[in-house]
C-alpha positions in Angstrom: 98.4 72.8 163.3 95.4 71.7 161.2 92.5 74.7 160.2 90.5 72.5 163.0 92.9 72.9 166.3 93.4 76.4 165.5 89.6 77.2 165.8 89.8 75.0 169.1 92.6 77.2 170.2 90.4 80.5 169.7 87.4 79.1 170.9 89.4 78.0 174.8 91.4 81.1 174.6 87.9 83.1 174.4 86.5 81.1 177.3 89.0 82.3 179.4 86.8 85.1 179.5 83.1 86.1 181.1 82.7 89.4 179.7 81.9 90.3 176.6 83.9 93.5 176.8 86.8 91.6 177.6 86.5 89.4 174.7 86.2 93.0 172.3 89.2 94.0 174.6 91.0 90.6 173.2 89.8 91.1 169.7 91.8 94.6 169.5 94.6 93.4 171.0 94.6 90.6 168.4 94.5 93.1 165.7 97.4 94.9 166.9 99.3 91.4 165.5 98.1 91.2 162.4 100.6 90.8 159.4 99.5 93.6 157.8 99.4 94.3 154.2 102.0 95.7 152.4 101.3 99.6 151.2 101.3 98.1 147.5 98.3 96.1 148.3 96.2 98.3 149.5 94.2 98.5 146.5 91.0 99.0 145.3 90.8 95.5 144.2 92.0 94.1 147.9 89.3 95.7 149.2 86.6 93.6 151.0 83.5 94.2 149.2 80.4 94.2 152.1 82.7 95.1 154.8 81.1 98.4 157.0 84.4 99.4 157.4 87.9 99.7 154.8 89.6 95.9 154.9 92.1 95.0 152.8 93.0 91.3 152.3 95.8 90.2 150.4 96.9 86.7 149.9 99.9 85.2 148.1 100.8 81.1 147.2 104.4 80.0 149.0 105.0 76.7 149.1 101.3 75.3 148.3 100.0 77.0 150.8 98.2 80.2 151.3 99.6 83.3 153.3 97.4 86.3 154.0 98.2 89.8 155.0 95.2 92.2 155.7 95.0 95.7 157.0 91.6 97.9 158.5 90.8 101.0 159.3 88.7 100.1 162.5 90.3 98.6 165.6 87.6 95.8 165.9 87.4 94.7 162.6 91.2 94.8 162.3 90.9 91.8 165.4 88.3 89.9 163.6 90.3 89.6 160.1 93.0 89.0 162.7 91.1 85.7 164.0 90.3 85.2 160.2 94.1 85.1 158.9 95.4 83.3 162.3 92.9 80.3 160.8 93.1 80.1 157.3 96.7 81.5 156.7 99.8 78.8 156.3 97.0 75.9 154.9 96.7 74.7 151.0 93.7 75.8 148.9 92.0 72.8 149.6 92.2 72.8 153.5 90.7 76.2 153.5 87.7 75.7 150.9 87.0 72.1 152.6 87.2 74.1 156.0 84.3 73.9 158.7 84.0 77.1 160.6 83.1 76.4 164.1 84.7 79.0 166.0 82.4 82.1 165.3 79.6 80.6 166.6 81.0 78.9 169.4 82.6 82.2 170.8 79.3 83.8 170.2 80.9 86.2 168.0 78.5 87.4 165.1 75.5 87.6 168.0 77.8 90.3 169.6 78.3 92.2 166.2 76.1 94.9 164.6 74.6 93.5 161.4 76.7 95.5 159.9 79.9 93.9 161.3 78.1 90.6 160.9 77.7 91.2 157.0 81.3 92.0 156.8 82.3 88.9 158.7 80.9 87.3 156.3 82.2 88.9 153.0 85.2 88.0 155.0 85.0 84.3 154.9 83.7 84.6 151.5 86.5 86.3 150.0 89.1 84.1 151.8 86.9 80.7 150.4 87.4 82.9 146.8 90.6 82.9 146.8 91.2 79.2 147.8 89.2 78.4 144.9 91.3 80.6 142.6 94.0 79.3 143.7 93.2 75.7 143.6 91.9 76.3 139.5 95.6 77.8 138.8 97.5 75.0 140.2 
């Protein structure tokens, strides 16, 4: 599945709801599926930088393509880096930094987040594009 149909997946699965309460309600359950990091990663370094609360994002190259793990220490944000990895994750270097992000806006997500939350969305996507770019100047 292509970085594209994923985001259309997420955006029709968060139609399904009216509510926005339901839609945070979604978000945690989300987070209770994410691959999470190993103990060993949870480093300093891992650590999103901008990010209100602790979120640690870890991501390894397998077969060209890159796979992210990521932990948090707050239920919501654990859903959004959730949403975050179930995008980007199992996609080369170049599919990720060439990737369009359509879905945040068209779930009305960052309007529904403290600026706070916002920032750290963000410095989520920010670091993800990082790596892709590392990853693409060591291969």
């Amino acid at each position: 599945m292509t970085i594209k149909e994923i985001q259309g997946e997420i955006v029709d699965e968060f139609a399904l709801f009216d509510e926005w309460m339901d839609k945070y309600e979604h978000l945690i359950e989300l987070g209770k599926e994410l691959p999470i990091i190993e103990e060993q990663f949870k480093t300093e370094g891992n650590l999103i930088k901008g990010c209100q609360s602790r979120v640690w994002l870890h991501a390894d190259l397998k077969d060209g393509n890159i796979v992210f793990t990521a932990d948090s220490d707050a239920i919501i944000t654990k859903g959004i880096i959730a949403l975050m990895i179930r995008v980007f994750s199992n996609h080369t270097p170049l599919e990720i930094a060439q990737s369009d992000l359509f879905f945040i806006d068209q779930i009305g997500l960052k309007e529904h987040l403290s600026p706070t939350r916002s920032n750290g969305l963000v410095s989520m996507v920010k670091q993800i594009k990082m790596y892709s770019i590392a990853f693409q100047i060591k291969a």
